[in-house]
N, CA, C and O atoms as CSV, one atom per row, in Angstrom:
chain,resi,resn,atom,element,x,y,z
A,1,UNK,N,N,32.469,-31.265,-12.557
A,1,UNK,CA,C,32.002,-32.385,-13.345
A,1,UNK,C,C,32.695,-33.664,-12.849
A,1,UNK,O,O,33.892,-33.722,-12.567
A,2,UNK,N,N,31.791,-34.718,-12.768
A,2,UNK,CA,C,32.342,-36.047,-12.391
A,2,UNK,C,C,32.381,-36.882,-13.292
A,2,UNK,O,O,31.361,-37.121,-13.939
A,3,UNK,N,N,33.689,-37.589,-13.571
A,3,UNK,CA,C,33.951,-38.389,-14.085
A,3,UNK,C,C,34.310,-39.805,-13.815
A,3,UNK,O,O,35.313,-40.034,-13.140
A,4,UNK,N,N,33.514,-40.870,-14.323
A,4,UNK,CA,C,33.237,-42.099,-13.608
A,4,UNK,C,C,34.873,-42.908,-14.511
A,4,UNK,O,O,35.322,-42.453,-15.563
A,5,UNK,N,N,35.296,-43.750,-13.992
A,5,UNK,CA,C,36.073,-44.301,-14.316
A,5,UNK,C,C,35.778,-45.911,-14.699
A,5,UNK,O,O,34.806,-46.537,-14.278
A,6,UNK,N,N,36.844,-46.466,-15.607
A,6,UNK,CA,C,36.355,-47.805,-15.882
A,6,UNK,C,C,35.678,-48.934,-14.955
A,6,UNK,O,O,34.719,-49.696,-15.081
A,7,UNK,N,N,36.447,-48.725,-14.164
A,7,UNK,CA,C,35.667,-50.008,-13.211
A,7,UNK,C,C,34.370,-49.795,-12.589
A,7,UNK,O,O,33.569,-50.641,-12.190
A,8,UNK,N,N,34.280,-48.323,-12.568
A,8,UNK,CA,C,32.996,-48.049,-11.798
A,8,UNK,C,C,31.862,-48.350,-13.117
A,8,UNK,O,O,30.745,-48.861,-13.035
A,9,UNK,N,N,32.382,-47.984,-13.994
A,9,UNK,CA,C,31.454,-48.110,-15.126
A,9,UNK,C,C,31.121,-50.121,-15.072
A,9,UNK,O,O,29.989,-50.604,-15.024
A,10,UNK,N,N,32.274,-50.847,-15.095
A,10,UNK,CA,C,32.073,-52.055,-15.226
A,10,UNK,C,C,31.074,-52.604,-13.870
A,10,UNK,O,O,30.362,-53.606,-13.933
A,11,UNK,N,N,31.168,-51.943,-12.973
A,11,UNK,CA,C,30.553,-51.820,-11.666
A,11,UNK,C,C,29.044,-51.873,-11.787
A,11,UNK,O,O,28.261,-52.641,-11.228
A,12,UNK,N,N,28.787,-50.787,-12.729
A,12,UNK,CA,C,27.731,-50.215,-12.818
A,12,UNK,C,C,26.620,-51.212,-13.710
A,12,UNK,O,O,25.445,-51.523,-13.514
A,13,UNK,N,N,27.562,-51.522,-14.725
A,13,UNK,CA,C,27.362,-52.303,-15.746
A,13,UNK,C,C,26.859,-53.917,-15.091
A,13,UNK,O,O,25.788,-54.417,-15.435
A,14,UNK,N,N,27.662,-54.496,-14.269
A,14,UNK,CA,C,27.074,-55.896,-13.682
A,14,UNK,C,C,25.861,-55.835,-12.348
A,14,UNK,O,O,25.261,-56.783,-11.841
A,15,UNK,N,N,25.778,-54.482,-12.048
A,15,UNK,CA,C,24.204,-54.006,-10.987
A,15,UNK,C,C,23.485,-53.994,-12.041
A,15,UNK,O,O,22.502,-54.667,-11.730
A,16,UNK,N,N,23.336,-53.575,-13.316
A,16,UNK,CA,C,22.484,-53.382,-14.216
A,16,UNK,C,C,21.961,-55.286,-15.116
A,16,UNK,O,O,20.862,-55.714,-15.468
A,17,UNK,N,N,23.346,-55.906,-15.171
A,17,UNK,CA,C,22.863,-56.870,-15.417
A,17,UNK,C,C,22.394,-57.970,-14.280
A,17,UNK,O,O,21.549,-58.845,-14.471
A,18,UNK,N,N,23.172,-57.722,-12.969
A,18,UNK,CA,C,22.064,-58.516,-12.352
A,18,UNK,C,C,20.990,-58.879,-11.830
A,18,UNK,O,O,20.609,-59.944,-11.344
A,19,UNK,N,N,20.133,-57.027,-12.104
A,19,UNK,CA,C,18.917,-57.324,-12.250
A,19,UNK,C,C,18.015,-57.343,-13.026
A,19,UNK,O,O,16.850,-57.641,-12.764
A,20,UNK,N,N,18.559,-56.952,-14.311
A,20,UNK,CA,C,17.508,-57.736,-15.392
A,20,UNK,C,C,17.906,-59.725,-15.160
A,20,UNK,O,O,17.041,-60.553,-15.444
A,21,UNK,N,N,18.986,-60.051,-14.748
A,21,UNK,CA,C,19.182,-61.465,-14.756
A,21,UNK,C,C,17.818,-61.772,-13.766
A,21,UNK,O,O,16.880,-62.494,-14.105
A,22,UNK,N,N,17.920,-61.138,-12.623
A,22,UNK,CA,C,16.737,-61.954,-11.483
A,22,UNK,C,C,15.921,-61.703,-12.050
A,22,UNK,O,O,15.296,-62.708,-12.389
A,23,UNK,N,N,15.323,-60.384,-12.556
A,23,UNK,CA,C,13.799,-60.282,-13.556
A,23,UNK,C,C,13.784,-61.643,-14.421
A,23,UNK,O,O,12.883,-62.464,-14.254
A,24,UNK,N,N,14.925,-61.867,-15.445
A,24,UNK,CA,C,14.278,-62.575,-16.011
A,24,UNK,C,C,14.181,-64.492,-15.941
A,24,UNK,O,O,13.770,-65.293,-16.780
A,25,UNK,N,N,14.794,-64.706,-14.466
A,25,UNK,CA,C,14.633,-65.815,-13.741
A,25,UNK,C,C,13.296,-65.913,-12.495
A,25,UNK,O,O,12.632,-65.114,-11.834
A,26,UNK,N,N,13.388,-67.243,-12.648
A,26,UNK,CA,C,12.198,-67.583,-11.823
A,26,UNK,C,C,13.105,-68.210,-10.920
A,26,UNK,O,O,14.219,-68.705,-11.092
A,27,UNK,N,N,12.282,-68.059,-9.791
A,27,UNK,CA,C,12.936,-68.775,-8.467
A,27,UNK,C,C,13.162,-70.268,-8.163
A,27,UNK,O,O,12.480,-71.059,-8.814
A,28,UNK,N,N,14.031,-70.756,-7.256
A,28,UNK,CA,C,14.500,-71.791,-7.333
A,28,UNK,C,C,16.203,-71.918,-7.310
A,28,UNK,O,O,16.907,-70.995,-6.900
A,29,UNK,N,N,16.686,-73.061,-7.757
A,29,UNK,CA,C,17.497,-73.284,-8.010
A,29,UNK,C,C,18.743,-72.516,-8.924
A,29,UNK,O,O,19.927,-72.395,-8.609
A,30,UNK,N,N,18.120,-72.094,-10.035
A,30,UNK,CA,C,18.486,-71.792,-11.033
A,30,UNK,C,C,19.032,-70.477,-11.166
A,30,UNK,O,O,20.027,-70.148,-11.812
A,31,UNK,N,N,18.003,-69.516,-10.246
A,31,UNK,CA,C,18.133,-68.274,-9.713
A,31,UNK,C,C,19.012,-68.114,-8.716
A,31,UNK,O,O,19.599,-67.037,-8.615
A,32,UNK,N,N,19.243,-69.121,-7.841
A,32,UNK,CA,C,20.306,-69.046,-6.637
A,32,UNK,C,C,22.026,-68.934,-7.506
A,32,UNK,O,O,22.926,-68.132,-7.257
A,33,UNK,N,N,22.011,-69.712,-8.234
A,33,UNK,CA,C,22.967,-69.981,-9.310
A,33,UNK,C,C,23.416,-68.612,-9.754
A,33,UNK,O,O,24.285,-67.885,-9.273
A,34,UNK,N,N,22.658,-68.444,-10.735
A,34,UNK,CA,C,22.586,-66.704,-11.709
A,34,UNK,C,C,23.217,-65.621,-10.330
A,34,UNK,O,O,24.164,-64.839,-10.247
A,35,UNK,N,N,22.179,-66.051,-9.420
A,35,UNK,CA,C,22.606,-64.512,-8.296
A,35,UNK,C,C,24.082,-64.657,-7.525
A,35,UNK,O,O,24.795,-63.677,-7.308
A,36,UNK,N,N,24.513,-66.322,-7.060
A,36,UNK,CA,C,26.005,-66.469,-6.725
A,36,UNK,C,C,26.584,-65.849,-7.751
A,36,UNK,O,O,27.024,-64.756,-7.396
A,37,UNK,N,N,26.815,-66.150,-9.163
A,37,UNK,CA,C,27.624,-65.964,-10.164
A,37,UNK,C,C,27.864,-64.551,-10.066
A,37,UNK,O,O,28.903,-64.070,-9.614
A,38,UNK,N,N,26.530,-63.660,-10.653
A,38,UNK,CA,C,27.295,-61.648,-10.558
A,38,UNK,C,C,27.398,-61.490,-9.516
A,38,UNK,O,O,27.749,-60.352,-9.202
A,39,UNK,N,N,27.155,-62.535,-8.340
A,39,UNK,CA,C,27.949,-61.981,-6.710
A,39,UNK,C,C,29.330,-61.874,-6.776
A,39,UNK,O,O,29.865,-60.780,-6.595
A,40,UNK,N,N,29.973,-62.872,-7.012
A,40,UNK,CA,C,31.319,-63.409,-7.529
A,40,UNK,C,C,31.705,-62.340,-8.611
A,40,UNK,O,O,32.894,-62.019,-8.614
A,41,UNK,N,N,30.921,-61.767,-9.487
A,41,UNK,CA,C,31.467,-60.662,-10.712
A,41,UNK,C,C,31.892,-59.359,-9.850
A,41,UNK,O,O,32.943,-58.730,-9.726
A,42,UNK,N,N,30.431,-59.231,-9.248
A,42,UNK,CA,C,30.637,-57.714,-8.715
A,42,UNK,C,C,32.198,-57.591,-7.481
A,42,UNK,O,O,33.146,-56.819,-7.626
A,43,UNK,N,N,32.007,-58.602,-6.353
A,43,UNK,CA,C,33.022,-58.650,-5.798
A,43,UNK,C,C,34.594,-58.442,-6.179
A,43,UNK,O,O,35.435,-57.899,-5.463
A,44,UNK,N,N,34.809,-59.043,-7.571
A,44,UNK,CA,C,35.971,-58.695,-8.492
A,44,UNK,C,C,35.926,-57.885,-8.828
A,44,UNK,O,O,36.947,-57.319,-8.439
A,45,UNK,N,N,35.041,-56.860,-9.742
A,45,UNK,CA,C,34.966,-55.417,-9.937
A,45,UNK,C,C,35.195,-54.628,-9.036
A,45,UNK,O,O,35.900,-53.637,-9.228
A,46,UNK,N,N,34.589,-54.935,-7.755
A,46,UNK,CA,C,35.060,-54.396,-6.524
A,46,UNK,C,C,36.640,-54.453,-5.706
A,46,UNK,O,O,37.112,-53.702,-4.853
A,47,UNK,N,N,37.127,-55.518,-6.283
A,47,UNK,CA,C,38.420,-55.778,-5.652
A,47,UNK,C,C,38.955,-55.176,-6.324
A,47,UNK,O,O,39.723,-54.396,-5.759
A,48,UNK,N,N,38.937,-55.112,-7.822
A,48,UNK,CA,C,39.904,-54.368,-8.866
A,48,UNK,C,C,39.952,-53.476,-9.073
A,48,UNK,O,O,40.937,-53.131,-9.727
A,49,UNK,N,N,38.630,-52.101,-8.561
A,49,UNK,CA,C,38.869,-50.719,-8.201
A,49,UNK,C,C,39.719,-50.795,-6.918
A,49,UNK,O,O,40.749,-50.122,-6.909
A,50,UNK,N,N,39.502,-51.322,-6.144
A,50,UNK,CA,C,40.512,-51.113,-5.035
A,50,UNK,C,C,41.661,-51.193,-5.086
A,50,UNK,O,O,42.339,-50.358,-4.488
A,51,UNK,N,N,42.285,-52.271,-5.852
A,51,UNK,CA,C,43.185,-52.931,-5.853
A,51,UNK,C,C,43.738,-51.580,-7.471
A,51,UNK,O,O,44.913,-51.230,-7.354
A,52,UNK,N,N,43.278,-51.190,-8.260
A,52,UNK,CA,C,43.988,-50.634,-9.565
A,52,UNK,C,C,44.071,-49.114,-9.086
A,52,UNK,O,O,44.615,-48.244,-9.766
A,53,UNK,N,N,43.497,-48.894,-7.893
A,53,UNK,CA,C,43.217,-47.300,-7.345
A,53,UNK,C,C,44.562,-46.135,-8.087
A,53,UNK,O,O,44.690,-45.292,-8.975
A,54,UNK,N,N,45.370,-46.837,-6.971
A,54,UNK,CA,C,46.837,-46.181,-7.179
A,54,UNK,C,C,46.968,-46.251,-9.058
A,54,UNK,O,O,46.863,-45.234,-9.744
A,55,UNK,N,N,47.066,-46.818,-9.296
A,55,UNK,CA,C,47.115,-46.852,-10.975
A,55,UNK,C,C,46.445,-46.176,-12.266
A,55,UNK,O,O,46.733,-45.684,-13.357
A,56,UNK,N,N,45.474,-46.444,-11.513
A,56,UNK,CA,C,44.400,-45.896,-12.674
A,56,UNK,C,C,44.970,-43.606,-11.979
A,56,UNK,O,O,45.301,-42.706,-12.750
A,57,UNK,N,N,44.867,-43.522,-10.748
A,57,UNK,CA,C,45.310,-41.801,-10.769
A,57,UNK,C,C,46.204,-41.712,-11.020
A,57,UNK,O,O,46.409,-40.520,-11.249
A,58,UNK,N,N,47.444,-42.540,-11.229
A,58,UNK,CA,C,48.759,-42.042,-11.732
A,58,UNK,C,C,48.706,-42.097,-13.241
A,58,UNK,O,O,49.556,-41.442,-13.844
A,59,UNK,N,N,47.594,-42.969,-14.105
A,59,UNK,CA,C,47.611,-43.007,-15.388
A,59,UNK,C,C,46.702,-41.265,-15.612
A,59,UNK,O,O,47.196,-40.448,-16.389
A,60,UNK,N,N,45.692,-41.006,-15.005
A,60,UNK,CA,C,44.941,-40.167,-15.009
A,60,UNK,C,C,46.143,-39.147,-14.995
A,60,UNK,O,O,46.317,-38.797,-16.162
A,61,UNK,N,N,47.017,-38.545,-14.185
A,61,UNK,CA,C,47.982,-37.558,-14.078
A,61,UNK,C,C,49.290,-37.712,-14.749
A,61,UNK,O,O,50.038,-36.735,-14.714
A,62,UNK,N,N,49.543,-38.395,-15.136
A,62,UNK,CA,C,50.817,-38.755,-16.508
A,62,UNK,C,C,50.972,-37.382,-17.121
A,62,UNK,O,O,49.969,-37.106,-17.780
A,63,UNK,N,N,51.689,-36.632,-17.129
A,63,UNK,CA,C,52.378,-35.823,-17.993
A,63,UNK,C,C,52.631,-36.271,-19.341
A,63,UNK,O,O,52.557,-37.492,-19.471
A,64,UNK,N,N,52.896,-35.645,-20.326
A,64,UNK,CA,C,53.383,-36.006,-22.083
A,64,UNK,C,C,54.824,-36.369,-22.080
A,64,UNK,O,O,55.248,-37.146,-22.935
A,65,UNK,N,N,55.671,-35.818,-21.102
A,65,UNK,CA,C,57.082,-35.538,-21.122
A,65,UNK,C,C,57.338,-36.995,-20.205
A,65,UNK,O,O,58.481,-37.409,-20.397
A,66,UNK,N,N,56.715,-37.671,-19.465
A,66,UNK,CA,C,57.126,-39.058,-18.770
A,66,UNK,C,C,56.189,-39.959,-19.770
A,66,UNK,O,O,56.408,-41.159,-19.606
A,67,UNK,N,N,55.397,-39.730,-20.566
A,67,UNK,CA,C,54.699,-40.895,-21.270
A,67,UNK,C,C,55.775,-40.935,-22.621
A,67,UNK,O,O,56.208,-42.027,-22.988
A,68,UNK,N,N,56.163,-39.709,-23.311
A,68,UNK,CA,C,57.402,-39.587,-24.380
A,68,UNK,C,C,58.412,-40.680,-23.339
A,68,UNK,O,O,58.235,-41.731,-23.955
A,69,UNK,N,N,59.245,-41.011,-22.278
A,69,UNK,CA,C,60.076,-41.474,-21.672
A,69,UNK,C,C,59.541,-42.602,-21.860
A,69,UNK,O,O,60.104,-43.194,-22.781
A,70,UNK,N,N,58.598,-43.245,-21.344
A,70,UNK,CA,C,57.821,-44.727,-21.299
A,70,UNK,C,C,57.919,-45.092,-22.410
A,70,UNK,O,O,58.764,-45.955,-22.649
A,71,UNK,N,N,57.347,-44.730,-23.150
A,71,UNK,CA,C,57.372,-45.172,-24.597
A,71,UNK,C,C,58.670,-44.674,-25.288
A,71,UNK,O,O,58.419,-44.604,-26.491
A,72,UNK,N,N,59.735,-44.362,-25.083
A,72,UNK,CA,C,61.585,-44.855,-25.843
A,72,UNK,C,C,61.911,-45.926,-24.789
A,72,UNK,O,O,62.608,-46.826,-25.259
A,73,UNK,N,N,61.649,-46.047,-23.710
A,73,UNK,CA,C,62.297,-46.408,-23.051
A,73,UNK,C,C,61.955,-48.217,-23.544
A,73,UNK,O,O,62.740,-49.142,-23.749
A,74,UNK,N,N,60.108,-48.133,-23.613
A,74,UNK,CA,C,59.918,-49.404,-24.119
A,74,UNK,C,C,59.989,-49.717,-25.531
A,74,UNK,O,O,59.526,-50.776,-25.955
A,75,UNK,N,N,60.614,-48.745,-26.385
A,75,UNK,CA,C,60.336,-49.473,-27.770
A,75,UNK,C,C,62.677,-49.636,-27.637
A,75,UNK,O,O,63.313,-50.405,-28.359
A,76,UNK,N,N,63.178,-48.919,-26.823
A,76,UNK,CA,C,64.581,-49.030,-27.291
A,76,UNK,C,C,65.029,-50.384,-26.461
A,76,UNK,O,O,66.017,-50.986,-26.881
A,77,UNK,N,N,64.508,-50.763,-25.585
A,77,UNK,CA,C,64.837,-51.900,-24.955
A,77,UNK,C,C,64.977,-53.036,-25.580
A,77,UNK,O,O,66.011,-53.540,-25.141
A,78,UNK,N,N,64.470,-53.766,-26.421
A,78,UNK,CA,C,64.144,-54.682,-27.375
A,78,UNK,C,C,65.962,-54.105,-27.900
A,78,UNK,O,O,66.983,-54.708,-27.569
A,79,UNK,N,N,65.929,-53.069,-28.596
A,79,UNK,CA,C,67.059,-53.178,-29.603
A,79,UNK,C,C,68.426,-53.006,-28.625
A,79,UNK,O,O,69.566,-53.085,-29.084
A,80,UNK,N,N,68.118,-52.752,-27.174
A,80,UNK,CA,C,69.588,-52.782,-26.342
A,80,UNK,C,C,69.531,-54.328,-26.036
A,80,UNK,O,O,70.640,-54.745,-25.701
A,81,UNK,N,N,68.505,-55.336,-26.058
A,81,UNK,CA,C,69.097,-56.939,-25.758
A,81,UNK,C,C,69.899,-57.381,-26.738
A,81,UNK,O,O,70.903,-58.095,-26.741
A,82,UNK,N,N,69.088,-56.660,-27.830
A,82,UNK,CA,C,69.457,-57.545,-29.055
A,82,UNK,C,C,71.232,-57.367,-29.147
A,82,UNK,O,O,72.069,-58.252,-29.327
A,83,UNK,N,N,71.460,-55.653,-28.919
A,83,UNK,CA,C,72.666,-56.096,-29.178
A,83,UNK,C,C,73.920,-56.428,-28.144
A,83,UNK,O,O,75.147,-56.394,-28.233
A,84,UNK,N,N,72.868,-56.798,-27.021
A,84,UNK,CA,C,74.202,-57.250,-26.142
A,84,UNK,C,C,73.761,-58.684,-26.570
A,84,UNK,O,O,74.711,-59.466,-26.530
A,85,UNK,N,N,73.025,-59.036,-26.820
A,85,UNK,CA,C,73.036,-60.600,-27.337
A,85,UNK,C,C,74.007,-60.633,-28.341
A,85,UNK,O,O,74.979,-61.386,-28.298
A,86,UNK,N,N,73.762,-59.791,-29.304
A,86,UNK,CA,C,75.236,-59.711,-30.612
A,86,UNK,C,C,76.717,-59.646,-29.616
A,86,UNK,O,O,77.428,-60.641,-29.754
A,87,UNK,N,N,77.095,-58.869,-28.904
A,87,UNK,CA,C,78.038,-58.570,-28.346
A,87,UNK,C,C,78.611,-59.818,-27.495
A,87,UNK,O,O,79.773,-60.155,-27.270
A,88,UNK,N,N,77.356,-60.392,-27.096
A,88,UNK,CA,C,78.503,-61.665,-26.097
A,88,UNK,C,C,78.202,-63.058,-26.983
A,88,UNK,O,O,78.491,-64.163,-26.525
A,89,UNK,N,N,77.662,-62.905,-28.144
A,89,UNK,CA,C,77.951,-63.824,-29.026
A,89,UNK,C,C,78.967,-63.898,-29.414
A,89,UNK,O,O,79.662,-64.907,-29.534
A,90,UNK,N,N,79.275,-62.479,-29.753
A,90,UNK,CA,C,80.679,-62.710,-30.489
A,90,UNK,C,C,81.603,-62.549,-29.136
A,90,UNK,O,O,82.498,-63.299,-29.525
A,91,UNK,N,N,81.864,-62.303,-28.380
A,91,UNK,CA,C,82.573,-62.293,-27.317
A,91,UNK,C,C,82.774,-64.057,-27.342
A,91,UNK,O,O,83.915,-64.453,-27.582
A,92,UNK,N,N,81.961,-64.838,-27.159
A,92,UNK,CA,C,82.191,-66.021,-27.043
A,92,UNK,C,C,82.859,-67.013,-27.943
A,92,UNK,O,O,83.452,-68.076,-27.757
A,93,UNK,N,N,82.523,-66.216,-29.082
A,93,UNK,CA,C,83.447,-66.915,-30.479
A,93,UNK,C,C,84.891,-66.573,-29.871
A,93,UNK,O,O,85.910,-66.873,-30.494
């Protein structure tokens, strides 16, 4: 079974809107416009699967036992500034 991932979905999602966009433009000016613009979308969707590759399979393969670590590690941090902020406050008094 294949499983599509976000960007491909967002991928998928701006091919789908840019051609109901040309359907529902008439040619000219206006249409050159509309079709630069999801050129410019898709190209970013495209850069940002490339570019999030590495990321998005290491989020995909995360273990419970390194996401438990991530998350103390980011909620205890906050309370280790705080108290070296207490500590060289009063150090300074």
């Amino acid at each position: 079974m294949t499983t599509t991932t976000v960007s491909e979905q967002e991928e998928e999602r701006l091919y789908e809107e840019l051609r109901r966009a040309l359907e529902d433009v008439e040619e000219g000016e206006q249409r050159q416009r509309v079709l630069n613009r999801m050129i410019r979308q898709l190209k970013f969707a495209k850069w940002r699967k490339e570019r999030m590759r590495k990321f998005d399979t290491y989020c995909q393969n995360v273990t419970p036992a390194t996401l438990w670590i991530i998350l103390g590690t980011g909620a205890l941090t906050p309370v280790l500034l705080f108290s070296m902020f207490i500590w060289v406050s009063l150090w300074v008094e």
